[in-house]
N, C-alpha and C positions, 0 to 999 in steps of 0.2 A: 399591404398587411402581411402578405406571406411570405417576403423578408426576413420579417422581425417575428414570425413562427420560425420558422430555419434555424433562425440565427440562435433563438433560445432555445430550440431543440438540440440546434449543435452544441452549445454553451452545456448543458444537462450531460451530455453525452462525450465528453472532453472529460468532465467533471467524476461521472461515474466510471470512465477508463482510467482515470486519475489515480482515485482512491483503489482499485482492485490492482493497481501497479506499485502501490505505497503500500497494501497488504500484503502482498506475492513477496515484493522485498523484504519486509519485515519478516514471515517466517522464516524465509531461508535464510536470513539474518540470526534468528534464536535458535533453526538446526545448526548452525556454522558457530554460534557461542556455544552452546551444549555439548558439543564435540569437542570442544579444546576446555572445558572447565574443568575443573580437578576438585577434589573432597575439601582442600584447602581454601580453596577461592571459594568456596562459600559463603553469605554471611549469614548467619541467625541471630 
């Protein structure tokens, strides 16, 4: 049985460094568009 605790515990834990790796990315991704946008490239 404490295998298949492990393994889900890894599994969670894979999953939550996951997601905080796809966030991290993403703002530095909207600092790095916000710094090259111009008053034109906007849309309203």
């Amino acid at each position: 049985m404490e295998p298949i605790v492990f393994f889900l515990l890894s599994l969670e834990g894979l999953f939550i460094v996951a997601c905080v790796a796809i966030l991290i990315y993403l703002v530095f991704r909207r600092i790095d568009i916000k710094k090259t946008e111009d008053f034109e490239d906007r849309e309203n």
